[in-house]
mmCIF entry with sequence, helices, sheets and N, C-alpha, C, O atoms, coordinates in Angstrom:
data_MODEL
# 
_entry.id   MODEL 
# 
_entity.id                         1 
_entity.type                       polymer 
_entity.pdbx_number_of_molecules   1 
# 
_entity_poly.entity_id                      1 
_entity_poly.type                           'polypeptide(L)' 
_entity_poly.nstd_linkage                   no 
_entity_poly.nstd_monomer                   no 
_entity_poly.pdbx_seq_one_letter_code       
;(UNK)(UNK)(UNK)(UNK)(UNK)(UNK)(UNK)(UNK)(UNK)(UNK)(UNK)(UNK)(UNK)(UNK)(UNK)(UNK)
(UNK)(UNK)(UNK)(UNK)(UNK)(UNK)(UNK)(UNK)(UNK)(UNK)(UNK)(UNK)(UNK)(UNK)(UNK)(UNK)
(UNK)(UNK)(UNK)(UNK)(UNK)(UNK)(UNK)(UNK)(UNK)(UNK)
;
_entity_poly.pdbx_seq_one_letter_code_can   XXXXXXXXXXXXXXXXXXXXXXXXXXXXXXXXXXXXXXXXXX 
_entity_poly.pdbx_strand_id                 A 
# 
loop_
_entity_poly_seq.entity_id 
_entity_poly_seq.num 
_entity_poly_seq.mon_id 
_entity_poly_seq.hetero 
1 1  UNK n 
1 2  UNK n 
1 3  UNK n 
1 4  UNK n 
1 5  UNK n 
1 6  UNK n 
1 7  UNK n 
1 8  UNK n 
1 9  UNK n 
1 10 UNK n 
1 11 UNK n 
1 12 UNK n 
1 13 UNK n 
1 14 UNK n 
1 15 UNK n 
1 16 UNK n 
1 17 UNK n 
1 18 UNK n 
1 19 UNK n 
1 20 UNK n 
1 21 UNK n 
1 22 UNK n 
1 23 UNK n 
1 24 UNK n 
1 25 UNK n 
1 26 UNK n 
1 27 UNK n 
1 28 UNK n 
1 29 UNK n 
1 30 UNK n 
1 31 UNK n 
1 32 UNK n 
1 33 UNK n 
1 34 UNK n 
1 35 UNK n 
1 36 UNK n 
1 37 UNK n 
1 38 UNK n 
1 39 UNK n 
1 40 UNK n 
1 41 UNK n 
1 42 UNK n 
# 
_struct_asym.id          A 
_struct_asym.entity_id   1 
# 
_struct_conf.conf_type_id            HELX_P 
_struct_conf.id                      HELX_P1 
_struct_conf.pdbx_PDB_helix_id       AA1 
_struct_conf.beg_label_comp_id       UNK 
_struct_conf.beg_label_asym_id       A 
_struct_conf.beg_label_seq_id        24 
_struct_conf.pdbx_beg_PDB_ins_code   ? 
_struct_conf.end_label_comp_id       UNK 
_struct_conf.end_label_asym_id       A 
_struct_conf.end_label_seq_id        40 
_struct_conf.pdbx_end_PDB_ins_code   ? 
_struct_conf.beg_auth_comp_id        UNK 
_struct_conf.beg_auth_asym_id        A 
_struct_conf.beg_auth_seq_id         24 
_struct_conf.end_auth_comp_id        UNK 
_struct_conf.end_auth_asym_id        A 
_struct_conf.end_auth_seq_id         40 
_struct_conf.pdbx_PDB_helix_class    1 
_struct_conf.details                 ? 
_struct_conf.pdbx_PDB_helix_length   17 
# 
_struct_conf_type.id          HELX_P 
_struct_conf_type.criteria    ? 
_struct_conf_type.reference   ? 
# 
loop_
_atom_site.group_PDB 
_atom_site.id 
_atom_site.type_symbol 
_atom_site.label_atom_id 
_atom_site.label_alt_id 
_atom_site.label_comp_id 
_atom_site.label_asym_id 
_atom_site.label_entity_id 
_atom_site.label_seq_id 
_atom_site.pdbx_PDB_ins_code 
_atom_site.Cartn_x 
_atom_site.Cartn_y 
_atom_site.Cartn_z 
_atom_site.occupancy 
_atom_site.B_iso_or_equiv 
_atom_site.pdbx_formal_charge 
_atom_site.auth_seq_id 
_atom_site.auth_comp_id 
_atom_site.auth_asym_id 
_atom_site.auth_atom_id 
_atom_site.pdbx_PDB_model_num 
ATOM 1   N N  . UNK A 1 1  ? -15.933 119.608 111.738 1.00 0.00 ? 1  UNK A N  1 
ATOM 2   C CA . UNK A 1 1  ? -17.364 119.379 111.731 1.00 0.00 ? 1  UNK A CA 1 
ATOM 3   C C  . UNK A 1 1  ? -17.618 117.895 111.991 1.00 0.00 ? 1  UNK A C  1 
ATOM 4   O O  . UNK A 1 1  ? -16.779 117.142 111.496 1.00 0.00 ? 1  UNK A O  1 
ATOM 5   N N  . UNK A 1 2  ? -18.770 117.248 112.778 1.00 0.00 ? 2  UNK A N  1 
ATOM 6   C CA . UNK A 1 2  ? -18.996 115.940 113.017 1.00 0.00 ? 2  UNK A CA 1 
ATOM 7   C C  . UNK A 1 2  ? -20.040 115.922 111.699 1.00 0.00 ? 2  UNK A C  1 
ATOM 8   O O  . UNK A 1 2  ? -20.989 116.642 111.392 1.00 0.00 ? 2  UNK A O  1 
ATOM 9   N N  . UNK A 1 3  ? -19.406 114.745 111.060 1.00 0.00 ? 3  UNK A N  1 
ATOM 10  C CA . UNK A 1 3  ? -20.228 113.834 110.401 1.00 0.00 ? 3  UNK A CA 1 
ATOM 11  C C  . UNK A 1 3  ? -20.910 113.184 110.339 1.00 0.00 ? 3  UNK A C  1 
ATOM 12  O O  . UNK A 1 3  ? -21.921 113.396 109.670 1.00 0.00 ? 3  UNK A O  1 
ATOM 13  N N  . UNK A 1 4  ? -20.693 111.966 111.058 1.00 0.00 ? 4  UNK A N  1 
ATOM 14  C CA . UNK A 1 4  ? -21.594 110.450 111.771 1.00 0.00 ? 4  UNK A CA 1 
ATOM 15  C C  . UNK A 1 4  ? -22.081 110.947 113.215 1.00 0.00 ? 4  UNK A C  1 
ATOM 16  O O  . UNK A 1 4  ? -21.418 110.637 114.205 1.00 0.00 ? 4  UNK A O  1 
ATOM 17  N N  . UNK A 1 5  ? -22.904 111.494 113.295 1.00 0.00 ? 5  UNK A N  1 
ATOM 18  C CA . UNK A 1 5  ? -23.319 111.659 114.808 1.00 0.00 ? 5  UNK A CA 1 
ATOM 19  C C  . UNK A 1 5  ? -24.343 110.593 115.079 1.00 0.00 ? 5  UNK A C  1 
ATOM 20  O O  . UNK A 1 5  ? -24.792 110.465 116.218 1.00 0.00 ? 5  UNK A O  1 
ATOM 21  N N  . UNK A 1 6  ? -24.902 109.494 113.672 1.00 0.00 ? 6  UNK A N  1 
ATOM 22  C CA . UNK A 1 6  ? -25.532 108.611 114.213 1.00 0.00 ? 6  UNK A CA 1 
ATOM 23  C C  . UNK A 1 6  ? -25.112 107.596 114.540 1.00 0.00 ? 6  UNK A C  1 
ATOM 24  O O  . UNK A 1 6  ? -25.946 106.805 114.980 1.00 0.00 ? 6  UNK A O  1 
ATOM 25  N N  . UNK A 1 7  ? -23.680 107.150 114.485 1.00 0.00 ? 7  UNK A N  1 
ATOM 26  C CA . UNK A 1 7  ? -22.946 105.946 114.225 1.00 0.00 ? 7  UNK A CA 1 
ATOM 27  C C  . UNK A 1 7  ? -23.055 105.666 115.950 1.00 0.00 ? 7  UNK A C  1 
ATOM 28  O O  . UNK A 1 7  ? -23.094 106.319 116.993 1.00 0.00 ? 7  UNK A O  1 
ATOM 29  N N  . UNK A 1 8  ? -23.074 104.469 115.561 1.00 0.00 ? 8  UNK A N  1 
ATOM 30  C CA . UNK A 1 8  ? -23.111 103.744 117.511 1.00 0.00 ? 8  UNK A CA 1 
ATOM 31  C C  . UNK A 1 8  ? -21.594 103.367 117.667 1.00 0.00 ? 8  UNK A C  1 
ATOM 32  O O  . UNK A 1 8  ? -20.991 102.625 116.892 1.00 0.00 ? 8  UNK A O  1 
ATOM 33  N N  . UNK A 1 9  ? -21.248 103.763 118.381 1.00 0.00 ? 9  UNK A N  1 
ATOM 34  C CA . UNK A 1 9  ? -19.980 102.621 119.244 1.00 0.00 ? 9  UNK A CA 1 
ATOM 35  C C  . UNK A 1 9  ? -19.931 101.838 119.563 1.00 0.00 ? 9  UNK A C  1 
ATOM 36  O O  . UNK A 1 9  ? -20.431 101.688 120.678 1.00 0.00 ? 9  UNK A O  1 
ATOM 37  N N  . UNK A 1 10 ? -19.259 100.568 118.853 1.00 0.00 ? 10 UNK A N  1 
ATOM 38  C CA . UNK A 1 10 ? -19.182 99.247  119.830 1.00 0.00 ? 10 UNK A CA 1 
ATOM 39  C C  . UNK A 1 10 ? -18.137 99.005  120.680 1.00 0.00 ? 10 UNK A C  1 
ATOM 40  O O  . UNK A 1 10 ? -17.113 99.115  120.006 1.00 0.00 ? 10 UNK A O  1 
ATOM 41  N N  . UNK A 1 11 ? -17.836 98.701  121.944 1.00 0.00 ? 11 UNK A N  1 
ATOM 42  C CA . UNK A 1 11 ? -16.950 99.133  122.875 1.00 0.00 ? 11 UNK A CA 1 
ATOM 43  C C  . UNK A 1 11 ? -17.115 97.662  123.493 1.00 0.00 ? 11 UNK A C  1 
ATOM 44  O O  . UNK A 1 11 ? -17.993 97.501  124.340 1.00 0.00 ? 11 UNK A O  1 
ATOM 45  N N  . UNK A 1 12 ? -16.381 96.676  123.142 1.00 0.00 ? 12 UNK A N  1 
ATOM 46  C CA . UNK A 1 12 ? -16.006 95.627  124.357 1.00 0.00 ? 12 UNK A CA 1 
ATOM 47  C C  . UNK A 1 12 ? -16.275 95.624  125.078 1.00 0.00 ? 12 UNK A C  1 
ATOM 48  O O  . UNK A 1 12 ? -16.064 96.665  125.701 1.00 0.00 ? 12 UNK A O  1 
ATOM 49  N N  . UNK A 1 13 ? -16.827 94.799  125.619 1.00 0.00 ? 13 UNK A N  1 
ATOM 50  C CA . UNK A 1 13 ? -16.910 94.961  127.497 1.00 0.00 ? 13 UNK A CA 1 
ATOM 51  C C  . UNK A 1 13 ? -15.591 94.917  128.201 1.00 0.00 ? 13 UNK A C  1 
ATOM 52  O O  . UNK A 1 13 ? -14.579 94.293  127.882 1.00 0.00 ? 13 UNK A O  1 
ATOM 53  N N  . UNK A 1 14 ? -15.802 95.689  129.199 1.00 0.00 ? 14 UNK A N  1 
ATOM 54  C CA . UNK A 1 14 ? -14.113 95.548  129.754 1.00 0.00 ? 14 UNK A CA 1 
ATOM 55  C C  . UNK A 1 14 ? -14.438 94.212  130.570 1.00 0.00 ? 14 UNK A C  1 
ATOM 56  O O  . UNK A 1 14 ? -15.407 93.463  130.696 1.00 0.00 ? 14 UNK A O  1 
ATOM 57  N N  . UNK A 1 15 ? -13.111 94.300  131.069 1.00 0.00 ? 15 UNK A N  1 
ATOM 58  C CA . UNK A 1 15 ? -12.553 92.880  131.785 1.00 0.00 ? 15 UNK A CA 1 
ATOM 59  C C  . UNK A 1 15 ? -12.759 93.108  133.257 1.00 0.00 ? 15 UNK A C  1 
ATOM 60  O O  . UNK A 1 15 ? -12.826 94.324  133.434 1.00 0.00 ? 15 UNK A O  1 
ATOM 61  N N  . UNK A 1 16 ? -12.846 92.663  134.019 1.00 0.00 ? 16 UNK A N  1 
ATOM 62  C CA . UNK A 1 16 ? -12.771 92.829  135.270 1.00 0.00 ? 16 UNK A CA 1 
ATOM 63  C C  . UNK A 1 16 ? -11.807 92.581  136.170 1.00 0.00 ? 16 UNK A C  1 
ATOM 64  O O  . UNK A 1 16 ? -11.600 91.395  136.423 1.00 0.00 ? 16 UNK A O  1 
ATOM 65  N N  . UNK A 1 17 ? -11.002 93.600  136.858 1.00 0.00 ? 17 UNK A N  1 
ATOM 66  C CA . UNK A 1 17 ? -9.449  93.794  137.102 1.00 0.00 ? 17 UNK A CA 1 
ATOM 67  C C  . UNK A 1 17 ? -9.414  92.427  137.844 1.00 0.00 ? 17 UNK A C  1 
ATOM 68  O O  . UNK A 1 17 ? -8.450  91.805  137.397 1.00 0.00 ? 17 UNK A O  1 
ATOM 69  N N  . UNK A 1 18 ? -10.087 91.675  138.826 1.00 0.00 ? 18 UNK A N  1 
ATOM 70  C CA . UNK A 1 18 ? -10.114 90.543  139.341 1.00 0.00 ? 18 UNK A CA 1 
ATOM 71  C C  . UNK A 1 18 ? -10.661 89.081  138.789 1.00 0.00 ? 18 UNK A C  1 
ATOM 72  O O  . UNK A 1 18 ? -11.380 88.810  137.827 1.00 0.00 ? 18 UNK A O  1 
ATOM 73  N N  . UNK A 1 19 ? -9.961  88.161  139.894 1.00 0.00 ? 19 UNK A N  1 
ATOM 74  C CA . UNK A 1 19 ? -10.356 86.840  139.029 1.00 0.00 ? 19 UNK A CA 1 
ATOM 75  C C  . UNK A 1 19 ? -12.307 86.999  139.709 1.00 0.00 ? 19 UNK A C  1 
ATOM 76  O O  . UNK A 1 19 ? -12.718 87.583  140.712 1.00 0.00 ? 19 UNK A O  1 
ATOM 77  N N  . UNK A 1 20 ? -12.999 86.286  138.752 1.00 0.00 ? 20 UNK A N  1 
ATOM 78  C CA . UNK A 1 20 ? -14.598 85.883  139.206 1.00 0.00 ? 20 UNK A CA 1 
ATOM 79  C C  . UNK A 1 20 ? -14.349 84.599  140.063 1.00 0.00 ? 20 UNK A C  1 
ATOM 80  O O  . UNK A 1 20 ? -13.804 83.609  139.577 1.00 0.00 ? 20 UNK A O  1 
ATOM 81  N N  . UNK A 1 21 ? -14.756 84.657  141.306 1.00 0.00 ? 21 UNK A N  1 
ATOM 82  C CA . UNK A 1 21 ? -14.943 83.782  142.345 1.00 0.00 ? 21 UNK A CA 1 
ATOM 83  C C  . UNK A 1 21 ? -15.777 83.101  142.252 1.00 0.00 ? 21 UNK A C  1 
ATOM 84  O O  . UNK A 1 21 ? -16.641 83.603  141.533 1.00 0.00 ? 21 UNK A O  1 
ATOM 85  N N  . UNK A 1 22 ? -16.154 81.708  142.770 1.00 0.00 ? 22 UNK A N  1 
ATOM 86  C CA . UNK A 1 22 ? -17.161 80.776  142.334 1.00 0.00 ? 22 UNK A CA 1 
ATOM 87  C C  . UNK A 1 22 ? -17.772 80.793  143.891 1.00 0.00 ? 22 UNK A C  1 
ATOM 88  O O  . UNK A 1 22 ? -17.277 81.425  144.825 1.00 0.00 ? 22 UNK A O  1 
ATOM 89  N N  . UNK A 1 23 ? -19.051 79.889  143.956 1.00 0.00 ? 23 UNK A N  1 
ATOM 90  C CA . UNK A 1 23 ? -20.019 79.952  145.318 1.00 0.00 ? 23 UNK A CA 1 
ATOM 91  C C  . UNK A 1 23 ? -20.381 81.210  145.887 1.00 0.00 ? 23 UNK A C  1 
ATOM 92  O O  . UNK A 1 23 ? -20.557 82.052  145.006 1.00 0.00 ? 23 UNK A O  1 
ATOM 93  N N  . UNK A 1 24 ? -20.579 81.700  147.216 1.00 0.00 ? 24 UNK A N  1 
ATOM 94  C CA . UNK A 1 24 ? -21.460 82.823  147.849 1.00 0.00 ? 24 UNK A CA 1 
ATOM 95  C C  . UNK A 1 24 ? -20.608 83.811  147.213 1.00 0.00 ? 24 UNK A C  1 
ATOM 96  O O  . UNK A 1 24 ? -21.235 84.378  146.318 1.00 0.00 ? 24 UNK A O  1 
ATOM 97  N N  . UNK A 1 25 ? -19.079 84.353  147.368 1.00 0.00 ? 25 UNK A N  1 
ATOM 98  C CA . UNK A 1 25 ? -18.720 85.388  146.869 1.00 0.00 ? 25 UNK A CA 1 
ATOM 99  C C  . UNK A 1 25 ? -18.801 85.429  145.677 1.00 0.00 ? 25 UNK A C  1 
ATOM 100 O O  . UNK A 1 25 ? -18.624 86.571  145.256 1.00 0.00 ? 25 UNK A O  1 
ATOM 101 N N  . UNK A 1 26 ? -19.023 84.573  144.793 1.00 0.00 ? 26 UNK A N  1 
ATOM 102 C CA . UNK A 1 26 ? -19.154 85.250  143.132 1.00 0.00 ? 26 UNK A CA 1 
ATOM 103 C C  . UNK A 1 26 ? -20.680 85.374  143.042 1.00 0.00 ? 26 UNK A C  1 
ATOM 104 O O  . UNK A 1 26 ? -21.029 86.306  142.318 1.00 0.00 ? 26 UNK A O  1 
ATOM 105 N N  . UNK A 1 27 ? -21.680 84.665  143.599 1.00 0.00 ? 27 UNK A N  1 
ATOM 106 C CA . UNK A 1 27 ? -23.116 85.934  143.636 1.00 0.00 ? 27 UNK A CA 1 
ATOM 107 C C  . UNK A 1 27 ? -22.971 87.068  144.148 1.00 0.00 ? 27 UNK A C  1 
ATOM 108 O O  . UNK A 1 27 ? -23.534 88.094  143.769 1.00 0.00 ? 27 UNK A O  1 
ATOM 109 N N  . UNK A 1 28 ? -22.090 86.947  145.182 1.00 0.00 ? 28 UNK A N  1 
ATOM 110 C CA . UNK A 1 28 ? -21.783 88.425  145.697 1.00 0.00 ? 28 UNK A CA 1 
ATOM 111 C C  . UNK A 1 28 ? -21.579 89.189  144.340 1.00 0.00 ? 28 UNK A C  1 
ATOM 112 O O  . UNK A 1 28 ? -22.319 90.061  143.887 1.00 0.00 ? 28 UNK A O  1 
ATOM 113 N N  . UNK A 1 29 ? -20.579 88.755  143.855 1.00 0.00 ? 29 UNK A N  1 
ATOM 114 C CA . UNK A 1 29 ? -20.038 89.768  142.897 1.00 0.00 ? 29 UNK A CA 1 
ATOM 115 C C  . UNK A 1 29 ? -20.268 90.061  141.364 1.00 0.00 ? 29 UNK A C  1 
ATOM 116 O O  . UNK A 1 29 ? -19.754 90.906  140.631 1.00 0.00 ? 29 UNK A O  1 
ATOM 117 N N  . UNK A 1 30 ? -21.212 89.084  141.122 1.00 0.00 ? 30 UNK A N  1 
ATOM 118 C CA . UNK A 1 30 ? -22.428 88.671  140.258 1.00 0.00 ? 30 UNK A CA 1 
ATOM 119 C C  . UNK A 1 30 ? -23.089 89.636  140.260 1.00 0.00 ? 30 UNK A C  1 
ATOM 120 O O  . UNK A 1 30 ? -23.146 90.382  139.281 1.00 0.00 ? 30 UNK A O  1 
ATOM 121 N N  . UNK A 1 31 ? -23.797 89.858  141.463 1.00 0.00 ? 31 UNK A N  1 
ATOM 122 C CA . UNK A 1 31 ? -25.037 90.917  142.165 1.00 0.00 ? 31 UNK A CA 1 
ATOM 123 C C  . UNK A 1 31 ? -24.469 92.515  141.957 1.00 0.00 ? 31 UNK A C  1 
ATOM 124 O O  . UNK A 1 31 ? -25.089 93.446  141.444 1.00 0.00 ? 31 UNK A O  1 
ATOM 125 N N  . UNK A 1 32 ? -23.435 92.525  142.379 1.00 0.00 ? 32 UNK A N  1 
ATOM 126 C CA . UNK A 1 32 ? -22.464 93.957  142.431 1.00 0.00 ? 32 UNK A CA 1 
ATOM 127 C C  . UNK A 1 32 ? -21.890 94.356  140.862 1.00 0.00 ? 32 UNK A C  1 
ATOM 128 O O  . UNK A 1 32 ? -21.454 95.479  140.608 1.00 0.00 ? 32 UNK A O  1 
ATOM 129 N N  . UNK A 1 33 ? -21.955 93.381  139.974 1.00 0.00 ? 33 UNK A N  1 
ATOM 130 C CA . UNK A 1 33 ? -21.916 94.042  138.898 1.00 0.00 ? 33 UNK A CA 1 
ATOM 131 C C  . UNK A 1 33 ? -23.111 94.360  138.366 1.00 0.00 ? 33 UNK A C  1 
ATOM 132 O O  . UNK A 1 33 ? -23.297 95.466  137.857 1.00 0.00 ? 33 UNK A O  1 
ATOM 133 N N  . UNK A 1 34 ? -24.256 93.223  138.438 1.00 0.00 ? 34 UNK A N  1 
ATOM 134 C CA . UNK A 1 34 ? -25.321 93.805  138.209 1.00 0.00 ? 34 UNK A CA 1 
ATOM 135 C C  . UNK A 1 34 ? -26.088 95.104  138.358 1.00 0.00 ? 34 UNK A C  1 
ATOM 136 O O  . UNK A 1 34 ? -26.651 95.911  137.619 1.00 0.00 ? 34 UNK A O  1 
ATOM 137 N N  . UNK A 1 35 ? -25.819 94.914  139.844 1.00 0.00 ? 35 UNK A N  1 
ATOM 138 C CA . UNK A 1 35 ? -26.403 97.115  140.416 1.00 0.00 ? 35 UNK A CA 1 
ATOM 139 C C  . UNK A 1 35 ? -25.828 97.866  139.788 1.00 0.00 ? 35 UNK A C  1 
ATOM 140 O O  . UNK A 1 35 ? -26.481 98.771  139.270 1.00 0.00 ? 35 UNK A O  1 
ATOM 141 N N  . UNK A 1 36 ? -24.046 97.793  139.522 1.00 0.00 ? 36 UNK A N  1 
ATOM 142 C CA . UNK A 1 36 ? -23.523 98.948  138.780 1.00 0.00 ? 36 UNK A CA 1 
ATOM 143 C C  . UNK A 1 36 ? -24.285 99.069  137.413 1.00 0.00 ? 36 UNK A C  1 
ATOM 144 O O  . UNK A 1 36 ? -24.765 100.086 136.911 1.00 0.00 ? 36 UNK A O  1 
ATOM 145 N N  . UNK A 1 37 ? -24.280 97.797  136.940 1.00 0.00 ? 37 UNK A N  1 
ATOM 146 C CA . UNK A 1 37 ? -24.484 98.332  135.390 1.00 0.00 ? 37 UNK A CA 1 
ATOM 147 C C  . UNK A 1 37 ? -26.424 99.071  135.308 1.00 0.00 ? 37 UNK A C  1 
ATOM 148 O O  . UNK A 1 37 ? -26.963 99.832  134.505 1.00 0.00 ? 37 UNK A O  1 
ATOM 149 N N  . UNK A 1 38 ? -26.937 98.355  136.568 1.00 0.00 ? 38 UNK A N  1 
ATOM 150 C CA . UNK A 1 38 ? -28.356 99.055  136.261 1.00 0.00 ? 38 UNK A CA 1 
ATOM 151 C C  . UNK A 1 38 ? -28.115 100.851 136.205 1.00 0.00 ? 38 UNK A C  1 
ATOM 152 O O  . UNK A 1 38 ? -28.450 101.588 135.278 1.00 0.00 ? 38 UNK A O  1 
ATOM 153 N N  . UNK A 1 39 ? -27.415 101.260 137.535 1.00 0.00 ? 39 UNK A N  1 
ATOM 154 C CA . UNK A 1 39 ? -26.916 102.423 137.833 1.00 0.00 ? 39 UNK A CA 1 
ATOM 155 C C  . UNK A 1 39 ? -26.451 103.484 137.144 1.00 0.00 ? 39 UNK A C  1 
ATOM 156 O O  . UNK A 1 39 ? -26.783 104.661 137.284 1.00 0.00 ? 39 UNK A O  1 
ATOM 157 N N  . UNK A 1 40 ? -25.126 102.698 135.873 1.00 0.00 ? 40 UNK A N  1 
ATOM 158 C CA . UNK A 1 40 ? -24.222 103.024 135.129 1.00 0.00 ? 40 UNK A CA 1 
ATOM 159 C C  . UNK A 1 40 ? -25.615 103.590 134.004 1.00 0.00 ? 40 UNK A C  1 
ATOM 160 O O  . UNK A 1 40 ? -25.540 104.714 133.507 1.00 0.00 ? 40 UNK A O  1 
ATOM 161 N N  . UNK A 1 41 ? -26.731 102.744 133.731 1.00 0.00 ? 41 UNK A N  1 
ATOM 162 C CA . UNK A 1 41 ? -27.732 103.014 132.642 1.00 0.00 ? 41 UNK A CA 1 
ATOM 163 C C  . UNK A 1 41 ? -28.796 104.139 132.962 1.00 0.00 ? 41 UNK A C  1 
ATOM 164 O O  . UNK A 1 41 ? -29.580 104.536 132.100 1.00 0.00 ? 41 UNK A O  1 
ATOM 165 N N  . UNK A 1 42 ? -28.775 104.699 134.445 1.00 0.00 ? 42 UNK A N  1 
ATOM 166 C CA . UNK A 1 42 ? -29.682 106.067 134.320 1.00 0.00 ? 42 UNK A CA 1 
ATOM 167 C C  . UNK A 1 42 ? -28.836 107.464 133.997 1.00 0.00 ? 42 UNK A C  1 
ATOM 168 O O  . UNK A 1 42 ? -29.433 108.535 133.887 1.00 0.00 ? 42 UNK A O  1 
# 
């Protein structure tokens, strides 16, 4: 039987398998995590 079905999970943020790049490609990739996570939230 579940007990805590109100309890929240706190879950780390994961890491990102690559290094973060600095100048145009790390907005690039700045931007590209951003969309996922809007995405990841509907």
């Amino acid at each position: 039987m579940i007990d805590c079905v109100d309890d929240v999970l706190t879950v780390p943020a994961p890491v990102p398998p690559v290094g973060l790049s600095s100048g145009p490609l790390g907005e690039v990739q700045a931007a590209d995590r951003e969309i996922s996570r809007q995405t990841a939230r509907r």
